[in-house]
N, C-alpha and C positions, 0 to 999 in steps of 0.2 A: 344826220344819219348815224345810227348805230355802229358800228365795228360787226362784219362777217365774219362768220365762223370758220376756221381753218380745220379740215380734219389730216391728221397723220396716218398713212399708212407705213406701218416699220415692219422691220422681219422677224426680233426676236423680244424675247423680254426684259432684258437691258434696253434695249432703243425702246420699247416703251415708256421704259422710266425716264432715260436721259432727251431721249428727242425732242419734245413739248421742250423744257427750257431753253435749248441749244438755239430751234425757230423760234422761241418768244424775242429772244434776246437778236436774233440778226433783225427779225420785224422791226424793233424801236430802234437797232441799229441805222434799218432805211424810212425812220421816221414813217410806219405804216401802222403801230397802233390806233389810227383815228382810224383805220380801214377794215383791218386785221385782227382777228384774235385765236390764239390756238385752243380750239372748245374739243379734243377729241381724239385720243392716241388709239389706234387701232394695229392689231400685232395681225400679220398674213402672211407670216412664214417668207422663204426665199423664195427668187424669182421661178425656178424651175416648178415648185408648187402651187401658183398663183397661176399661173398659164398652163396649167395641168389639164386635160380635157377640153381646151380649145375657150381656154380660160373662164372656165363655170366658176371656180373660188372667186376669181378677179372682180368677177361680173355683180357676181352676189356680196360682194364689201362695197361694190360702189352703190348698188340697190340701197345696202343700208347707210350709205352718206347722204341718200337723196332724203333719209327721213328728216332730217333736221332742216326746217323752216328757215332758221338763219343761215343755210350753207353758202360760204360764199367760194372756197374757194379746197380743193383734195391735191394733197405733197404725199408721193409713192416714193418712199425713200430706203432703199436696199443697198443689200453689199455688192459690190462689184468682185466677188472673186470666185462666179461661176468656172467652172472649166471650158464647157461646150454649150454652144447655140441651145436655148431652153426650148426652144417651137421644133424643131429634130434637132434631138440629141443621137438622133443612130447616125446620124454623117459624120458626127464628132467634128463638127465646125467650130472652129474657133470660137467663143463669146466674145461680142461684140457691144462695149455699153452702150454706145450710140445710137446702132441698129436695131439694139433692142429697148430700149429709151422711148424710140419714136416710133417704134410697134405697139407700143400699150400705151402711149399717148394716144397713136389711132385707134385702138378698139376703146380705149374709153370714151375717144369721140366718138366712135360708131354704137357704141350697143349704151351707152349711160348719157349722150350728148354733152358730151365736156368741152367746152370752149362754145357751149348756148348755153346752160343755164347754170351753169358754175365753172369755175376754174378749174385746169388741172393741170400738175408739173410731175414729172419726172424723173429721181436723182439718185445716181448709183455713188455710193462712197466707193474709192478706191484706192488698197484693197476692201477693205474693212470702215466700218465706222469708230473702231477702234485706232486706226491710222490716222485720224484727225485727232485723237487727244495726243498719239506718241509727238505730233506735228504740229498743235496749238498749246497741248500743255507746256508750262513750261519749264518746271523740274524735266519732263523728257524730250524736249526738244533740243535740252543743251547735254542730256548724256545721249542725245542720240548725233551728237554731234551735225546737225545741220543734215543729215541723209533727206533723199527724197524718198517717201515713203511711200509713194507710188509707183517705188520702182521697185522697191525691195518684194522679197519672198510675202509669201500671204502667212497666216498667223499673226497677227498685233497684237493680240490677243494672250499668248505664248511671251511678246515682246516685253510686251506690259509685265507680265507674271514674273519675267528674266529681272525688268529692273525695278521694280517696286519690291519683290520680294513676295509677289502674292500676287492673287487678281480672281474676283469674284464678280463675273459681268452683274448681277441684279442688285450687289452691293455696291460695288465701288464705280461702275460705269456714271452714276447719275452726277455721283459729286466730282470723278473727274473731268467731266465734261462742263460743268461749273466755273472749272478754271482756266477751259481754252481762254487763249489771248485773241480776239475775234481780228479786231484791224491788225494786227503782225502776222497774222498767219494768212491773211487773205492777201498781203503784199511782201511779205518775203519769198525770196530766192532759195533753194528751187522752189518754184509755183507749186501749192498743190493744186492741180485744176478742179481737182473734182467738190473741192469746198470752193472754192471760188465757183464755181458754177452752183452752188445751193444757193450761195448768196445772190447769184443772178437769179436764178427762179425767184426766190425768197421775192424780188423785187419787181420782176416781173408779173405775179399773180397781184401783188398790192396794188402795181398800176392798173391790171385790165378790173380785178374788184374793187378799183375807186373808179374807175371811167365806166364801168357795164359791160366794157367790151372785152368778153371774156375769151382766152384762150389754153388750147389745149398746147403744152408744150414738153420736149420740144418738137417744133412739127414735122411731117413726115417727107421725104424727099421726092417730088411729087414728077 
């Protein structure tokens, strides 16, 4: 059997360029290239703009995954450093990545059937997807001295710029992401959870598009 098609949903134009390598490389990482292949980076803004109107952007990026005959399996992969709940922002509720994870995991089950006839995971970097290079790279993993960077202030971005000297997301995002160290940063102390759990999706979609049995994740607390 072929290798399915993976499509990327990212937020900006950096994680267009850099995302497609970053999942190629965990897929062979969990021996899922006989399964797996990333055919497909697609840029849809932040979360607050994708569930805008009762998620009509959202609805209509996954219309256009469904064109692709080989789809096997859709990675929604955003930043985690909304302020307030994206579905009412006038409560000014806390954001929640979990609660809202397993919110657009459901509607992609319900309006696109995700977990029947294609996969689909949902993965908030936090803060930033720039916090996985300050965290895997590793010129700055060791002048950031060991912080957890998912606890720090949001801006990585700013971080990066502090100790490189410079930082151009659509130039230098792709090649530093190149030089994340994948197994050290998915097992050093402090954990980042929030790359440790791509890698779990990352494995989880390989498994349900090698068995058939596809799932929408992660799923909703029922």
């Amino acid at each position: 059997m072929l290798p399915k098609r993976l499509v990327l949903m990212v937020e900006g134009q950096g994680d267009e360029a850099a995302a497609p390598g970053l999942v190629h490389r965990l897929i062979e990482l969990n021996s899922g290239l006989d399964t797996l292949f990333v055919g497909h980076s697609l840029r849809v803004g932040e979360v607050s703009k994708i569930v805008k109107d009762d998620g009509k952007s959202f609805f209509k990026h996954l219309e256009y995954t469904r064109e692709f005959s080989d789809l096997g399996a859709v990675l929604l992969l955003l930043d985690g450093d909304a302020e307030n709940n994206p579905f009412d922002p006038e409560r000014e509720e806390a954001f929640c990545t979990k609660e809202t994870a397993r919110t657009l995991a459901k509607m992609a089950q319900e309006h696109a059937r995700a977990g029947d006839v294609f996969s689909f995971a949902v993965v908030f970097a936090i803060k930033e997807f720039e916090s996985w290079i300050l965290a895997g790279h590793p010129d700055f993993y060791t002048q950031m001295g060991g912080k957890n960077v998912e606890d720090s202030p949001r801006d990585a971005k700013r971080r990066i710029k502090e100790l490189k000297g410079g930082y151009q997301e659509t130039l230098d995002q792709a090649p530093m992401v190149r030089k994340i160290e994948l197994e050290p940063l998915l097992t050093r102390e402090p954990r980042v959870r929030s790359f440790v759990r791509l890698d779990h999706a990352v494995r989880e979609l390989i498994e349900a598009v090698r068995t058939g049995k596809h799932i929408s994740t992660p799923c909703p607390i029922v």
